[in-house]
C-alpha positions in Angstrom: 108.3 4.9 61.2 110.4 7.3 59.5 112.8 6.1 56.4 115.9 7.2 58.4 114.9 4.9 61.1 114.0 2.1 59.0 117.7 2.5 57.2 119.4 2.8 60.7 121.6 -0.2 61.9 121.0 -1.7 65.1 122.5 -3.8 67.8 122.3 -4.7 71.3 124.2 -3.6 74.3 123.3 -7.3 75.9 123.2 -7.0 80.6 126.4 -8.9 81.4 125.5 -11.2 84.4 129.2 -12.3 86.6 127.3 -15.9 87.9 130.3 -15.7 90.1 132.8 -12.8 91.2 136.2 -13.9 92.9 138.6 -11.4 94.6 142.1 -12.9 94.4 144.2 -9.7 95.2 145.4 -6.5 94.3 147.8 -5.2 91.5 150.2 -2.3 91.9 148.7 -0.3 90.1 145.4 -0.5 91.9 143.4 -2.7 90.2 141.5 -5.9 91.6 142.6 -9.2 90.2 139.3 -11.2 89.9 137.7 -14.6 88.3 134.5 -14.3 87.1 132.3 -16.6 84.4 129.9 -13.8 82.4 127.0 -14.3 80.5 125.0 -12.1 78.2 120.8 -12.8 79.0 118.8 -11.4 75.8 118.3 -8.2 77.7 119.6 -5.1 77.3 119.6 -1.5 75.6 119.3 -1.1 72.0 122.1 1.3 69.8 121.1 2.5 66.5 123.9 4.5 64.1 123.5 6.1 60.5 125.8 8.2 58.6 126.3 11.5 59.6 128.8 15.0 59.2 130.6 14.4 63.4 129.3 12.4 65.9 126.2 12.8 68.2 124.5 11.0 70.5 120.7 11.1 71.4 119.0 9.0 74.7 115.6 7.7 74.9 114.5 4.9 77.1 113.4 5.0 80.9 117.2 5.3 82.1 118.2 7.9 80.0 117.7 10.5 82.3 120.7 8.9 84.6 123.1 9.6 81.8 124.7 12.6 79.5 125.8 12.8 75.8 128.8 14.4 76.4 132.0 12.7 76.5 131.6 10.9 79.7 129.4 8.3 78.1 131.2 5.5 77.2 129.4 5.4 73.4 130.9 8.6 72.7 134.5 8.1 73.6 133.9 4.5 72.2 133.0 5.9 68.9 135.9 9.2 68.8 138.4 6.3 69.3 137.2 4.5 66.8 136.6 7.5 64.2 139.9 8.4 64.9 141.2 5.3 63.5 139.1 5.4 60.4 139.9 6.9 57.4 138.3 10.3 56.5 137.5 10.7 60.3 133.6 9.5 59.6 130.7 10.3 61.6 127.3 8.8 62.7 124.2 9.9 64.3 124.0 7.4 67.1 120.6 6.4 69.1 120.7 5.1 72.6 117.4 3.1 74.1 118.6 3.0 77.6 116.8 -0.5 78.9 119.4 -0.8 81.4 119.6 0.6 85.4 123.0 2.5 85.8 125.1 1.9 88.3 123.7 -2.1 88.3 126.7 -4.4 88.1 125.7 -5.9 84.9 128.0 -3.6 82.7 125.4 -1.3 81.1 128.1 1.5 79.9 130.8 -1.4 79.0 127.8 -3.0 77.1 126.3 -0.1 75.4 130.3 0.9 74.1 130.9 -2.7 72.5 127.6 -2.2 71.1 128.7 1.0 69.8 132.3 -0.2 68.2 130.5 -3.7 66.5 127.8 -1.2 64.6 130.4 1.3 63.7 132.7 -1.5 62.7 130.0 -2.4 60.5 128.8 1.4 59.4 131.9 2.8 58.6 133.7 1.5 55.3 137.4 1.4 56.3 137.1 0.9 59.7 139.5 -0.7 61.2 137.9 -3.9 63.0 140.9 -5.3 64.0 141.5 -2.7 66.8 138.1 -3.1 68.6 139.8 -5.0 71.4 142.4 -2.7 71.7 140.1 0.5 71.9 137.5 -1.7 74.8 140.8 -2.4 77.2 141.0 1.6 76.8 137.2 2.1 77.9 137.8 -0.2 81.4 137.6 -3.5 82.8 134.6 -5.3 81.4 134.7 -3.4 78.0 136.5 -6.2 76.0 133.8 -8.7 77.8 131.2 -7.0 76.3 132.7 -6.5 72.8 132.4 -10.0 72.4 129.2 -10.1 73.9 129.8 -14.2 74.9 129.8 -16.2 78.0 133.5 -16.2 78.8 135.6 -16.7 82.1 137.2 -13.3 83.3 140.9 -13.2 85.3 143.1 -10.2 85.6 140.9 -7.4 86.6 138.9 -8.5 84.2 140.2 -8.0 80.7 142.0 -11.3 80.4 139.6 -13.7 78.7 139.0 -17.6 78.3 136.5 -19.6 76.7 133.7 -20.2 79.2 132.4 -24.1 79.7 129.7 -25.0 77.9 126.6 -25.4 79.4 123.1 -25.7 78.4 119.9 -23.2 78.0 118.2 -21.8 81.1 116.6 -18.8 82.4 117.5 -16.2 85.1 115.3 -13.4 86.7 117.1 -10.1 87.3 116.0 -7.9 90.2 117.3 -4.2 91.0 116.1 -2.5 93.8 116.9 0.9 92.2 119.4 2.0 94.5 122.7 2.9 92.4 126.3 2.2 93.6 129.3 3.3 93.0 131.7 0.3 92.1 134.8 2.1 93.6 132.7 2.4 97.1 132.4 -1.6 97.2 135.8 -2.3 96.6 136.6 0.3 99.2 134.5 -1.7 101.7 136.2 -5.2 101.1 137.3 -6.8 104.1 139.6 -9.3 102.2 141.3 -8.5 99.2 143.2 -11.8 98.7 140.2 -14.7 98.7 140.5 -17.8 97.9 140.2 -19.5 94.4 136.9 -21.4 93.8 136.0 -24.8 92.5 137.7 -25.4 88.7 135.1 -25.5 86.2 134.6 -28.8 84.0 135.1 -28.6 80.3 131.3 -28.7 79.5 128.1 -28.6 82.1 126.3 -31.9 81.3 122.9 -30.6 82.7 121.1 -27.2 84.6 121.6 -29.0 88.1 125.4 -29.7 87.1 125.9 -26.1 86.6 124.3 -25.0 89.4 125.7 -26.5 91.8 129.1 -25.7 90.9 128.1 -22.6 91.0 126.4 -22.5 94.4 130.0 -23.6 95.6 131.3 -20.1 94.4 130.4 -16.3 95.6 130.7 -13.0 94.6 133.3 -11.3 97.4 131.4 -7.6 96.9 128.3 -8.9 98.1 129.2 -8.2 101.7 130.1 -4.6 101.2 127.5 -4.0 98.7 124.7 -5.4 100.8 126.6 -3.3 103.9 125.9 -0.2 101.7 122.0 -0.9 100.6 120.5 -3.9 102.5 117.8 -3.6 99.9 120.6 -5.9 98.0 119.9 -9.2 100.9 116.3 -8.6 100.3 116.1 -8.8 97.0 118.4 -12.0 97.2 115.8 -13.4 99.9 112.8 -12.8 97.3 114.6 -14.5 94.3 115.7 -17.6 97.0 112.2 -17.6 98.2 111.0 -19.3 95.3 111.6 -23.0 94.8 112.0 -23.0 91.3 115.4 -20.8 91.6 118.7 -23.0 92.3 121.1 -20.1 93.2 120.3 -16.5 94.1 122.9 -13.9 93.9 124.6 -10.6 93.0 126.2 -9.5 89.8 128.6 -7.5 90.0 129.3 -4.8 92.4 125.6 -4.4 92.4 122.7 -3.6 93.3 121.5 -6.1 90.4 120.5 -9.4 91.7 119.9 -12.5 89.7 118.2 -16.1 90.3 118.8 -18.9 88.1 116.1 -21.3 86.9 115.6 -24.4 84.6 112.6 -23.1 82.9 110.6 -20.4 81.4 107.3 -20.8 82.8 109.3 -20.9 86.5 110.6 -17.6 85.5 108.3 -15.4 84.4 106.1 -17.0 87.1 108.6 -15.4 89.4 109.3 -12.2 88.0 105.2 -11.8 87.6 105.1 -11.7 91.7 108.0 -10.2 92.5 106.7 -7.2 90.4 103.8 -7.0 92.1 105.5 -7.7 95.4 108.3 -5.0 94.2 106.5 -2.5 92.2 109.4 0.4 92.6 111.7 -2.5 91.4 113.6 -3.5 88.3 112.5 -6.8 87.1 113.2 -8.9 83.9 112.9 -12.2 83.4 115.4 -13.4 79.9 116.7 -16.2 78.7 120.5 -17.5 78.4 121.3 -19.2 75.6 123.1 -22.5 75.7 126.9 -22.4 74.8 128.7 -25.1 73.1 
């Protein structure tokens, strides 16, 4: 490996998984009002930075070819905010891995720009770390999520954060079909904008089974027009629900990314094992979630 690579730092843009997704109404200005309880699986793309004169951004990874480097990717406009706020306007030579599908419903872009302002925060002498939240409500919705990068519960349309419960260890197998959608095209095909509230969460989940099935007494409201859009979306659901081992099967997001939950890791990658080779054209990871206090 070369030196520069070895001195480069590195973080990662963690898949944000929405275990539930709410629609509660609409705001003036046109935004969704939501509740959500995200987590953050260890999987995801990796973001490496090193000193450099300007900014640039270069993509590797078996998604990279879905994205540019211009200033449509959220690392770059993540990174000029940031600069901009720094003293003596710094630069970095920025390194994307791009793990992720696009267009998944687990955040990738929001994930891969809070990755982007935590290792700058960190690169760039000066910087001013305070502001990070302030620059990820500029980027969108789940950008201040993912700057924090911890299991929290989501309300407004989706920037307005609370501790999530605690709840113990488990595992989850994701599942993409690889058919990319466009988030404003599921919102356009909601039926009801104004549902209902769900079940309120304890404090703390004691157990797996006590967190799952208070979860399988929520939804996600964009599952109906998502799965309207690409019924590859209610088969991948059936083949995580086939297996016993899962305890709730459903869709992050505004999809296509799918997600089962399970109690253990040998259930798991037992399960991602044959729906790989059920699914070969598929996405499949199986990743832990680590338990939160």
């Amino acid at each position: 490996m070369a030196a520069e690579a070895r001195a480069a730092l590195r973080e990662t843009a963690r898949a944000k998984v929405n275990l539930f997704l709410h629609v509660r109404g609409r705001r003036q200005d046109g935004y969704h009002l939501l509740e959500s309880l995200a987590v953050f699986p260890l999987c995801g793309d990796g973001l490496e930075a090193e000193p450099a004169m300007g900014l640039s951004l270069s993509l590797s990874g078996p998604f990279s070819a879905a994205l540019s480097t211009g200033a449509d990717n959220l690392v770059i406009r993540a990174a000029e905010r940031l600069s901009a706020l720094t003293p003596g306007a710094p630069g970095a030579a920025l390194r994307l891995e791009k793990r992720l599908p696009v267009a998944s419903g687990i955040g990738g872009g929001s994930a891969d720009a809070g990755a982007a302002l935590r290792l700058l925060a960190r690169l760039w002498p000066g910087a001013q770390a305070g502001r990070l939240t302030e620059i990820a409500e500029g980027l969108g919705a789940d950008a201040p999520v993912c700057l924090a990068q911890r299991p929290a519960m989501m309300a407004g349309a989706g920037e307005a954060l609370s501790p999530a419960p605690g709840f113990p260890a488990f595992w989850m197998v994701l599942a993409n079909p690889m058919q990319p959608l466009s988030t404003a095209e599921v919102f356009a095909g909601l039926e009801r904008r104004e549902g209902p509230a769900g079940p309120s969460a304890p404090a703390r989940f004691h157990d797996f089974a006590h967190l799952t099935s208070w979860l399988a007494r929520q939804r996600n409201d964009l599952e109906g027009p998502a799965r309207r859009l690409r019924p590859a979306i209610g088969r991948a659901l059936a083949a995580l629900a086939w297996d016993k081992s899962c305890a709730v099967a459903r869709m992050s997001g505004s999809g296509a990314t799918c997600f089962g939950l399970h109690a253990k890791e040998t259930s798991a990658l037992e399960a991602a094992e044959r729906l790989r080779a059920a699914e070969p054209g598929w996405w499949v990871v199986a990743a832990p979630v680590e338990a939160h206090p």
